[in-house]
NUGU-482807 format. One record per residue (C-alpha): residue number from 1; x, z, y. Coordinates in Angstrom, 3 decimals, padded with zeros to 6 digits. Layout:
N
+-----+----------+----------+----------+
!   n !       c1 !       c3 !       c2 !
+-----+----------+----------+----------+
! NUM !        X !        Z !        Y !
...
+-----+----------+----------+----------+
END
This chain:
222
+-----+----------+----------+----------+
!   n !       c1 !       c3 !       c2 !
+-----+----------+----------+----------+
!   1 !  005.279 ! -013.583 ! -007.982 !
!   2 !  007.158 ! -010.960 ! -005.761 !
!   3 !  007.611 ! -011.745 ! -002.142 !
!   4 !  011.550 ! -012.069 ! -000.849 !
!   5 !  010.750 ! -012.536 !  002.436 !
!   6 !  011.115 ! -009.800 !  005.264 !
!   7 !  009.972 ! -010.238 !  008.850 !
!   8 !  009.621 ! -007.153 !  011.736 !
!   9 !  006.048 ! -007.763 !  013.726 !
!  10 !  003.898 ! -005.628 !  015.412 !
!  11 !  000.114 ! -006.616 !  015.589 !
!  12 ! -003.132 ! -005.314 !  016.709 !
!  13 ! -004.220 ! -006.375 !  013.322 !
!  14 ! -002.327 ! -003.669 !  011.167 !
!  15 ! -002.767 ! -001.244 !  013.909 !
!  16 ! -006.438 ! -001.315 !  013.114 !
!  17 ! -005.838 ! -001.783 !  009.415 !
!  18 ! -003.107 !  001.822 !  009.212 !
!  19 ! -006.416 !  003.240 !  011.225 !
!  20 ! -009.145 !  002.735 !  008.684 !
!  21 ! -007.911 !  002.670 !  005.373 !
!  22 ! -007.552 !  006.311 !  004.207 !
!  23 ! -003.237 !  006.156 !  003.978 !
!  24 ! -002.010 !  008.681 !  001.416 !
!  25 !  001.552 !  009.540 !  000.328 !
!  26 !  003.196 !  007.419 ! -002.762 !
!  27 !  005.209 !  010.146 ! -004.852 !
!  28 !  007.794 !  009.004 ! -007.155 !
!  29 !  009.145 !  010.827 ! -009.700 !
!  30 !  011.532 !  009.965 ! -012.547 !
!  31 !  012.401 !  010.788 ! -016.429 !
!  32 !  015.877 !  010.345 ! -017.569 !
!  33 !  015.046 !  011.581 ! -021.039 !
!  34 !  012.609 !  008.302 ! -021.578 !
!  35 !  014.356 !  006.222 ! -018.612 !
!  36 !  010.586 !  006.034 ! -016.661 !
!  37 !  010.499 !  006.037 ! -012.807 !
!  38 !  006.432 !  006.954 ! -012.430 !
!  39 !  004.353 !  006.721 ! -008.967 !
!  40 !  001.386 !  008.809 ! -008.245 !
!  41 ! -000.482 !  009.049 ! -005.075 !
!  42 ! -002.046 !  012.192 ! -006.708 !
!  43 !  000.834 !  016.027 ! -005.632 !
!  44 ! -001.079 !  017.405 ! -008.885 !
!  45 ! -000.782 !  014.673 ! -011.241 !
!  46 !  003.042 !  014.935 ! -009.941 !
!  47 !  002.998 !  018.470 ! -010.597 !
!  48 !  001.830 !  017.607 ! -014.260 !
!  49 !  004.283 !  014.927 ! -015.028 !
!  50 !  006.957 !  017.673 ! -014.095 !
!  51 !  005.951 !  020.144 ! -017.187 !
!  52 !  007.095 !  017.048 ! -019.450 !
!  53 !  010.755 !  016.511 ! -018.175 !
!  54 !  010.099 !  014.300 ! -014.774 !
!  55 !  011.747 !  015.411 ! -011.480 !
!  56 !  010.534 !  014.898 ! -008.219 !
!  57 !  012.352 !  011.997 ! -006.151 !
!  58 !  010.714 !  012.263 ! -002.900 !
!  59 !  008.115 !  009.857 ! -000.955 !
!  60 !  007.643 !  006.160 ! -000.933 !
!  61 !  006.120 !  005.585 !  002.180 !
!  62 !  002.161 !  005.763 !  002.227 !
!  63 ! -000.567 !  003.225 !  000.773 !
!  64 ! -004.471 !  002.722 !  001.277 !
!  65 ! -007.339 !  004.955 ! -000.750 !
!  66 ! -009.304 !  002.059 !  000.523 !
!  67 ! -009.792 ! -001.511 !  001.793 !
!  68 ! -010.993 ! -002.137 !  005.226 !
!  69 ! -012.445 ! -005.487 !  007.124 !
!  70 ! -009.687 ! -004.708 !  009.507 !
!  71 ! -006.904 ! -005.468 !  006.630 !
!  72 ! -006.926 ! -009.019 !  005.907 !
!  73 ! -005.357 ! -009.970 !  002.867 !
!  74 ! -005.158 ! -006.129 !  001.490 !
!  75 ! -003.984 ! -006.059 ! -001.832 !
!  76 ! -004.770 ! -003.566 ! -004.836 !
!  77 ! -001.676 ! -001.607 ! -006.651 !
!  78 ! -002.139 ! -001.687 ! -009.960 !
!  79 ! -000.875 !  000.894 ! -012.344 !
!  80 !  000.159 !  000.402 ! -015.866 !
!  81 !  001.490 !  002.119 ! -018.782 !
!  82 !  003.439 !  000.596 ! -021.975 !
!  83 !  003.413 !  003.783 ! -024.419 !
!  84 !  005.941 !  002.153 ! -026.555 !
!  85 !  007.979 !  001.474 ! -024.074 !
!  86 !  007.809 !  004.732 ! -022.046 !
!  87 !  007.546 !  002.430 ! -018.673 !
!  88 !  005.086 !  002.746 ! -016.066 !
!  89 !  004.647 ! -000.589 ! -013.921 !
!  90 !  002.854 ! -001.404 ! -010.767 !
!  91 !  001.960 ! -004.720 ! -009.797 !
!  92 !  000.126 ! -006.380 ! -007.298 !
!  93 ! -000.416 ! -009.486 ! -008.151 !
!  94 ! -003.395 ! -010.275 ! -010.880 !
!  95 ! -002.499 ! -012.841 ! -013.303 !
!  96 !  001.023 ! -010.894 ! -013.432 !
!  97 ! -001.227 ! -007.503 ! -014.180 !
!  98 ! -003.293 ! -009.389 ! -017.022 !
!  99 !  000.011 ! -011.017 ! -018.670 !
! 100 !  001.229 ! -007.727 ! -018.636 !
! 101 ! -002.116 ! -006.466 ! -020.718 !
! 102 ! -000.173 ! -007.935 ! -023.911 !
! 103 !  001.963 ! -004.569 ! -023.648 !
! 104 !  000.671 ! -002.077 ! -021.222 !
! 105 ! -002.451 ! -000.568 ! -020.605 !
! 106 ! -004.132 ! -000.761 ! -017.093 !
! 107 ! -004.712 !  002.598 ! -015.860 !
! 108 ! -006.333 !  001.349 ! -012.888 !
! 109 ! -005.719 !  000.831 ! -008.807 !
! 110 ! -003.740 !  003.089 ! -007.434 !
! 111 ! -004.485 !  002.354 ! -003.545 !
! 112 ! -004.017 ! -000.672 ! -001.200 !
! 113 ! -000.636 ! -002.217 !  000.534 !
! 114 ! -000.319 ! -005.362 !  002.763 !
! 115 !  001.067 ! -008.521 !  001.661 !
! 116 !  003.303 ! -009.113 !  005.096 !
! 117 !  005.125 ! -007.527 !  007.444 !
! 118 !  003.351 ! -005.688 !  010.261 !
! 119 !  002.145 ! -002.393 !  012.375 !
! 120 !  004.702 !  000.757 !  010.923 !
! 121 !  005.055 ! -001.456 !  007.432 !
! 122 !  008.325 ! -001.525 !  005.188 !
! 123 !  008.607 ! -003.029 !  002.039 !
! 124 !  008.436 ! -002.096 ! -001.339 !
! 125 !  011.089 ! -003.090 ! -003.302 !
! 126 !  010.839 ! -003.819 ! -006.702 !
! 127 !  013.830 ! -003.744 ! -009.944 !
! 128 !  013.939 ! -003.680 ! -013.916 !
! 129 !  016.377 ! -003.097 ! -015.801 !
! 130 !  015.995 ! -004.527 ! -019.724 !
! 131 !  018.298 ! -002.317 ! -020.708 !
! 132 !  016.448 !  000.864 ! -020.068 !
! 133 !  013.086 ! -001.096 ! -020.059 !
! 134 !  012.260 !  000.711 ! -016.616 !
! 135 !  010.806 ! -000.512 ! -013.422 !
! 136 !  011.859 !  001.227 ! -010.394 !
! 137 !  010.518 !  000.838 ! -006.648 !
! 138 !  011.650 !  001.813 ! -003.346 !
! 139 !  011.600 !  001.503 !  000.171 !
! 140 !  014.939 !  002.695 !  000.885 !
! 141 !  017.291 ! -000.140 !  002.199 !
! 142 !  020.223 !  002.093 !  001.876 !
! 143 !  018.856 !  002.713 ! -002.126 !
! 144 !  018.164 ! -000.550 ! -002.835 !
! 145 !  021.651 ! -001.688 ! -001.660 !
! 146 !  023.149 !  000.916 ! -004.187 !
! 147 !  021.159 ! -000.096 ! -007.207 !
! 148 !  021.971 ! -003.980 ! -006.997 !
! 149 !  026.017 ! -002.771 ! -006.256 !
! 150 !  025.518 ! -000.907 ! -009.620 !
! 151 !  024.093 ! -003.247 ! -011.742 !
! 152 !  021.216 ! -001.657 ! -014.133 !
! 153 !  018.414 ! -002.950 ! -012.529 !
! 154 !  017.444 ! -006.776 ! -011.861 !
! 155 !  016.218 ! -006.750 ! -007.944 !
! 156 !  012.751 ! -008.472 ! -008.018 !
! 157 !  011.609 ! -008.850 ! -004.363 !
! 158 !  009.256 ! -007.243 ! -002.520 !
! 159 !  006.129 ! -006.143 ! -004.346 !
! 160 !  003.948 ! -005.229 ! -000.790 !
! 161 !  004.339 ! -004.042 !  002.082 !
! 162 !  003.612 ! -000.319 !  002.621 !
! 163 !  003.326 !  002.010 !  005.573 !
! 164 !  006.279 !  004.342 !  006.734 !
! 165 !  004.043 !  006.945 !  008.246 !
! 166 !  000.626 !  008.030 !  008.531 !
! 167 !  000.346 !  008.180 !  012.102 !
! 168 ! -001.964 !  006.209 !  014.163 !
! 169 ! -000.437 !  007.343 !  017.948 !
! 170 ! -001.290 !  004.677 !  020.295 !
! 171 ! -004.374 !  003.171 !  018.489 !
! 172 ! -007.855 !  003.698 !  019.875 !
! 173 ! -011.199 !  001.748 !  019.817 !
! 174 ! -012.547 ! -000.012 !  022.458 !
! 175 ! -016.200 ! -000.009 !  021.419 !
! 176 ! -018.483 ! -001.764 !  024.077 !
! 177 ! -016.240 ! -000.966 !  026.932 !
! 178 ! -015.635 !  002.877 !  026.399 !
! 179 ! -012.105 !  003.637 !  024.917 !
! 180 ! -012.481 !  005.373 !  021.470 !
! 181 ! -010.236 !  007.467 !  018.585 !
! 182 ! -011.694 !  007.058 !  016.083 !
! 183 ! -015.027 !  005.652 !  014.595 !
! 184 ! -016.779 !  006.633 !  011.515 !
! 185 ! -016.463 !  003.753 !  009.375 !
! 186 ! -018.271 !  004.935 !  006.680 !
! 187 ! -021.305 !  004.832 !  008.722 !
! 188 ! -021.621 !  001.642 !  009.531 !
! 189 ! -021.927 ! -001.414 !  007.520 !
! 190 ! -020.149 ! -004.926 !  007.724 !
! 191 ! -022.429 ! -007.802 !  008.969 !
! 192 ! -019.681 ! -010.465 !  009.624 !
! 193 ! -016.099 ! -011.454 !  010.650 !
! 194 ! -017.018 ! -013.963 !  013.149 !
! 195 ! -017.977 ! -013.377 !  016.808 !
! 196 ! -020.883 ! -015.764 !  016.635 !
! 197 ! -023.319 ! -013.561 !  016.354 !
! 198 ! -023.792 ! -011.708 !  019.473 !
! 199 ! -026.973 ! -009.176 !  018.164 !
! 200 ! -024.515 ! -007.122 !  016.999 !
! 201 ! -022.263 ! -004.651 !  018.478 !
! 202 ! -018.935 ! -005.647 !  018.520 !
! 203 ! -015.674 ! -002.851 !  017.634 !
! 204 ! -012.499 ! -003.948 !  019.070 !
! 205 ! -009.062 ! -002.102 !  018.978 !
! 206 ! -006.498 ! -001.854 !  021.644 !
! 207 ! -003.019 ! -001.430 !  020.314 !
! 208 ! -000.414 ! -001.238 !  023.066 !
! 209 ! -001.852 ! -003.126 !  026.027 !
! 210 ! -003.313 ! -005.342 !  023.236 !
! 211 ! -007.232 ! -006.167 !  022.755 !
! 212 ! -007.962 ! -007.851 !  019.304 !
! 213 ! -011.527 ! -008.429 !  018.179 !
! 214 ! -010.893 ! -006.973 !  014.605 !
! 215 ! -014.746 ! -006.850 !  012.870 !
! 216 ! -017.837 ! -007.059 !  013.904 !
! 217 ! -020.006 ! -004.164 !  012.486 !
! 218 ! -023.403 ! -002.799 !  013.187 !
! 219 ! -024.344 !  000.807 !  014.263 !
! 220 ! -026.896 !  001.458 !  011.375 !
! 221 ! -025.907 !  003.833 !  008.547 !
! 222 ! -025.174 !  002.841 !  005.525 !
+-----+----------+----------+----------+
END
């Protein structure tokens, strides 16, 4: 099912979670010859899609290359591909990507959004239209007001949240008492979520004049 709901929060949480997942640009790009909008978070795989009639439409925001402790609830994009019906589809939500197996092929996980509002998030809007068996996404308000005024496309909700920007101004790590960047999370390895433990070093994040107690991870490498 495909979220309908829209909120505008800002949380320590997401600040931490835009931080450490690896955010990368979601291309679009479309075919009017086949009637297939197609999404890549790859510019060459772009470039390649353009050699067989696709045109560039521009950026969708940014998603995760990875998931993160600090990103509760992250979910995985998946891509699909129905080579009879020349429509790529992108789904986040499991059982609707296995339904979908009956006519697409899964082509994998594209990258990571957020299933709520939050930190520099907008949502991903979602449409298909049966008529030129195409499903289209965007995170334009303005664009998605013109395609329900014109009538092709079915709206659908929101699939995810993604992020507008890959900035992380005004987030730093507080990491036992000395203020912080960035940290190498690939370094260190997840022990536990739960403050409990107090043998191990514990990462917070300030975001704004807010302290959050995001993960609790150890110094030794991985």
């Amino acid at each position: 099912m495909v979220s309908t709901t829209r909120q505008t929060t800002s949380s320590p949480e997401h600040c931490a979670c835009k931080n450490t997942i690896g955010l990368t640009a979601l291309l679009r790009s479309n075919n009017e010859g086949i009637r297939d909008h197609f999404y890549t978070t790859d510019v060459q795989e772009q470039l390649n899609v353009v050699k067989n009639g696709y045109a560039i439409e521009g950026q969708m925001g940014f998603i995760g290359t990875s998931e993160s402790c600090w990103c509760p609830g992250i979910l995985s994009l998946y891509r699909m591909w129905s080579a009879s019906a020349h429509d790529h589809f992108y789904t986040t939500n499991y059982d609707e990507m296995l339904n979908a197996l009956k006519d697409y092929k899964l082509e994998g996980t594209m990258g990571y959004c957020m299933p709520e509002p939050g930190y520099d998030l907008v949502p991903l809007h979602r449409f298909w239209s049966p008529s030129r068996h195409d499903h289209f996404y965007t995170i334009s308000e303005d664009e998605k007001n013109q395609v329900q005024q014109k009538g092709d496309y079915n709206y659908e909700g929101i699939q995810c949240y993604v992020w507008q920007s890959n900035s992380i101004k005004g987030c730093y790590y507080i990491i036992d008492g000395v203020r912080s960047e960035k940290i190498n999370v690939s370094k260190i390895r997840v022990r536990s979520q739960s403050p409990s433990d107090v043998n191990e070093s514990i990462y917070h994040l300030r975001c704004a004049e807010n302290v959050h107690y995001a993960c609790k991870l150890t110094d030794e490498s991985v």
